[in-house]
VOVOSE-798590 format. One record per residue: residue in one letter; x, y, z of N, C-alpha, C in turn. Coordinates in steps of 0.001 Angstrom, whole numbers, padded with zeros to 6 digits, always signed. Layout:
N
AXYZXYZXYZ/...
***
This chain:
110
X+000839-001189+000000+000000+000000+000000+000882+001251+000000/X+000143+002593-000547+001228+003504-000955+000787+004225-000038/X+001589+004894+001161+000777+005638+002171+001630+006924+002020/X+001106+008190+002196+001142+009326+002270+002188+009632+003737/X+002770+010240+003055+003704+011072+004362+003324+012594+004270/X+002370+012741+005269+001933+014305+006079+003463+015484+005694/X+004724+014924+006196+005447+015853+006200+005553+016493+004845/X+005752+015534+003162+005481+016077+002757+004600+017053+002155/X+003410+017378+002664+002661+018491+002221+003255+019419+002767/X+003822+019409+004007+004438+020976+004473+005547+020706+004025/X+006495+020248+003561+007485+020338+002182+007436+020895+001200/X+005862+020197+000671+005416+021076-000930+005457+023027-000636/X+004252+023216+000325+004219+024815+000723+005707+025540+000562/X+006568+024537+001156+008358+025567+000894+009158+025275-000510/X+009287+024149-000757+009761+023833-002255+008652+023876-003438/X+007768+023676-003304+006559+023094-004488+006635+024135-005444/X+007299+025145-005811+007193+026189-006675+008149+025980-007591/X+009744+025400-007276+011117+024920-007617+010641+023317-008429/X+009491+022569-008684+009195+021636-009029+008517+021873-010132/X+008942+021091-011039+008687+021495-013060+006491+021125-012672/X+006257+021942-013389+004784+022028-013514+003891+020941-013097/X+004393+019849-014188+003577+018730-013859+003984+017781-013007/X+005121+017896-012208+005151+017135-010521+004553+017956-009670/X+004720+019414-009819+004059+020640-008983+002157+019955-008788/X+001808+019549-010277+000415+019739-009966-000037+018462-009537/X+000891+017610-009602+000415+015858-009259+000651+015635-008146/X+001461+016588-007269+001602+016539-006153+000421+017297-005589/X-000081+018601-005793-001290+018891-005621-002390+018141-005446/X-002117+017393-006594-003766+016667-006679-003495+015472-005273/X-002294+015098-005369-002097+014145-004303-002476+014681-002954/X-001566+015845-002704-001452+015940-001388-002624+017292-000326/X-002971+017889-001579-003571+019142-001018-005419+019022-001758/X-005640+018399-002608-006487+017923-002974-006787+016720-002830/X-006292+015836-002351-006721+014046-001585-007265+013386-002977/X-006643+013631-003842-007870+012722-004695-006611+011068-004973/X-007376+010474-005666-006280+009327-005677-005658+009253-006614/X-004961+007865-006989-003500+007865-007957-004682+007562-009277/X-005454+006684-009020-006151+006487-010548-006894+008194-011120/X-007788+008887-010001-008347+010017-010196-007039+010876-010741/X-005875+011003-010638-004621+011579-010879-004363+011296-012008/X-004728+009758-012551-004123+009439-013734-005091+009722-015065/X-006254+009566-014488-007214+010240-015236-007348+011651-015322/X-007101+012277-015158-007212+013421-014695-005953+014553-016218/X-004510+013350-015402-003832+014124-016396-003133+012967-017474/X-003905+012046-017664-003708+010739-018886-002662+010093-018834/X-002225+009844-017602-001096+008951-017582-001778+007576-016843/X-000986+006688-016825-001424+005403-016080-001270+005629-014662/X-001683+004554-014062-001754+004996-012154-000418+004843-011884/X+000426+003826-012211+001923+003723-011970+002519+005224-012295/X+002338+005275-013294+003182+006914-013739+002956+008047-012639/X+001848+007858-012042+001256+008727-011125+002427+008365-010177/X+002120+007018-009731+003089+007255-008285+004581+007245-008381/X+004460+006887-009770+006945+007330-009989+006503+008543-010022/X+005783+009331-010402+005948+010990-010438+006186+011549-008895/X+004926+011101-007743+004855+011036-006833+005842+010702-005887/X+006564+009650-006231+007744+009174-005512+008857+010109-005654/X+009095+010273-006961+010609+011371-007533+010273+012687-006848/X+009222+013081-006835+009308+014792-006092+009089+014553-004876/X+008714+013242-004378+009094+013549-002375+010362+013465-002270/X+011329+012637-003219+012486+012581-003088+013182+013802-003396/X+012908+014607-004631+013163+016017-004787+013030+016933-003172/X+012145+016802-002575+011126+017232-001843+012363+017428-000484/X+012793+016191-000223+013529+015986+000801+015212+016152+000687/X+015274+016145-000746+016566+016947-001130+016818+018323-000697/X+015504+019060-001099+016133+020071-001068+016170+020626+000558/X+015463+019854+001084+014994+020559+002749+016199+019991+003243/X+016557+018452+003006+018157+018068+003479+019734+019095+003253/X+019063+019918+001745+020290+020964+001381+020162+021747+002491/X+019096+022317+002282+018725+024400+002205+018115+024329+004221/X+017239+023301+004428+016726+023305+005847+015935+024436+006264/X+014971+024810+005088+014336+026050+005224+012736+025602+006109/X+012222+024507+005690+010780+024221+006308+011616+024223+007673/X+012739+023853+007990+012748+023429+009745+013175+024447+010564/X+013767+025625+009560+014101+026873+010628+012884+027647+010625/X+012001+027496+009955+011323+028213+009497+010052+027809+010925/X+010024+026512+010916+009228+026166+011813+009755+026277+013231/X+011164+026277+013345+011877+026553+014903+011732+027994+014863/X+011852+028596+014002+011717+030595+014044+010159+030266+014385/X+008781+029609+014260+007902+030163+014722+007620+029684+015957/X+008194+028634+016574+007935+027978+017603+008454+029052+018783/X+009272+029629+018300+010480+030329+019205+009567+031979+019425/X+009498+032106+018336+008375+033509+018133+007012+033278+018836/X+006319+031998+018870+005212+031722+019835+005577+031823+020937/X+006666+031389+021522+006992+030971+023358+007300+032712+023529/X+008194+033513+023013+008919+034944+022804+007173+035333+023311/X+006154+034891+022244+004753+035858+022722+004182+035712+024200/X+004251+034302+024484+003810+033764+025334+004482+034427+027085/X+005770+034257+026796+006426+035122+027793+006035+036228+028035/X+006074+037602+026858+005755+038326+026997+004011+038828+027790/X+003846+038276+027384+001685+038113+027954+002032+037821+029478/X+002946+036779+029871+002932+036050+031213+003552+037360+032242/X+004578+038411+031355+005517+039271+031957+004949+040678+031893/X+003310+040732+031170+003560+042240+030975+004194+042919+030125/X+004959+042624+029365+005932+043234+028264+004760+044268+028200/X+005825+045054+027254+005842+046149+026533+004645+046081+025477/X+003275+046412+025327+002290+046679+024057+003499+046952+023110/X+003887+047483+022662+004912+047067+021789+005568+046221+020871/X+006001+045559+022526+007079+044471+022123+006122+043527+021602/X+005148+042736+022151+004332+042223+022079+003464+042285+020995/X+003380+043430+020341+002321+043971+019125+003392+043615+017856/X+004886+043486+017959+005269+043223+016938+006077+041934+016653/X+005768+041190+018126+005915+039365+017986+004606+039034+016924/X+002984+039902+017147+002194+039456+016485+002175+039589+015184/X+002741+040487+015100+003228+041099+013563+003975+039264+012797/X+004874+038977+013667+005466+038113+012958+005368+037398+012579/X+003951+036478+013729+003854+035682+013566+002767+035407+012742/X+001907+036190+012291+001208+036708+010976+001775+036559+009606/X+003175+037394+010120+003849+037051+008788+004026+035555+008360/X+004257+034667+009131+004847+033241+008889+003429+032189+009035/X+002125+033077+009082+000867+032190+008623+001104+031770+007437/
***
């Protein structure tokens, strides 16, 4: 059975743009649209196998590049770090300020 790994969808969101069109959109249909490998293959006329070597090569792409660059994981330690930074602040009273522009950030990184 071909089971889905969660991590890559939050993979796709940071690399999925760097991926040639039609792995970009088969990964879509896979991962952000749930539909299946036959609905995939119909969809864009390939056989269901073709679907999942397509599928397979860009998680592997997928995990290349996060193994290079390590952008989904700072990205996610910068917000974890920026949540607790808010959290303190609320517990301490901070500064309206300081506090008004942790929210800022963490807006930004929705």
């Amino acid at each position: 059975m071909f089971e889905k790994n969660l991590n890559i969808a939050y993979l796709l969101e940071f690399y999925g743009e760097v991926l040639p069109e039609r792995k970009r959109t088969v990964m879509e249909y896979y991962y952000h649209d749930d539909l299946s490998l036959s609905e995939i293959a119909e969809e864009i006329g390939i056989s269901r196998q073709g679907v999942r070597d397509i599928i397979k090569k860009s998680e592997e792409e997928l995990f290349h590049y996060e193994n290079t660059l390590h952008l989904a994981d700072r990205f996610l330690k910068a917000k974890q770090h920026a949540d607790c930074a808010l959290s303190l602040c609320r517990e301490q009273n901070a500064s309206a300020e300081l506090s008004e522009q942790i929210e800022k950030l963490l807006e930004c990184m929705q």
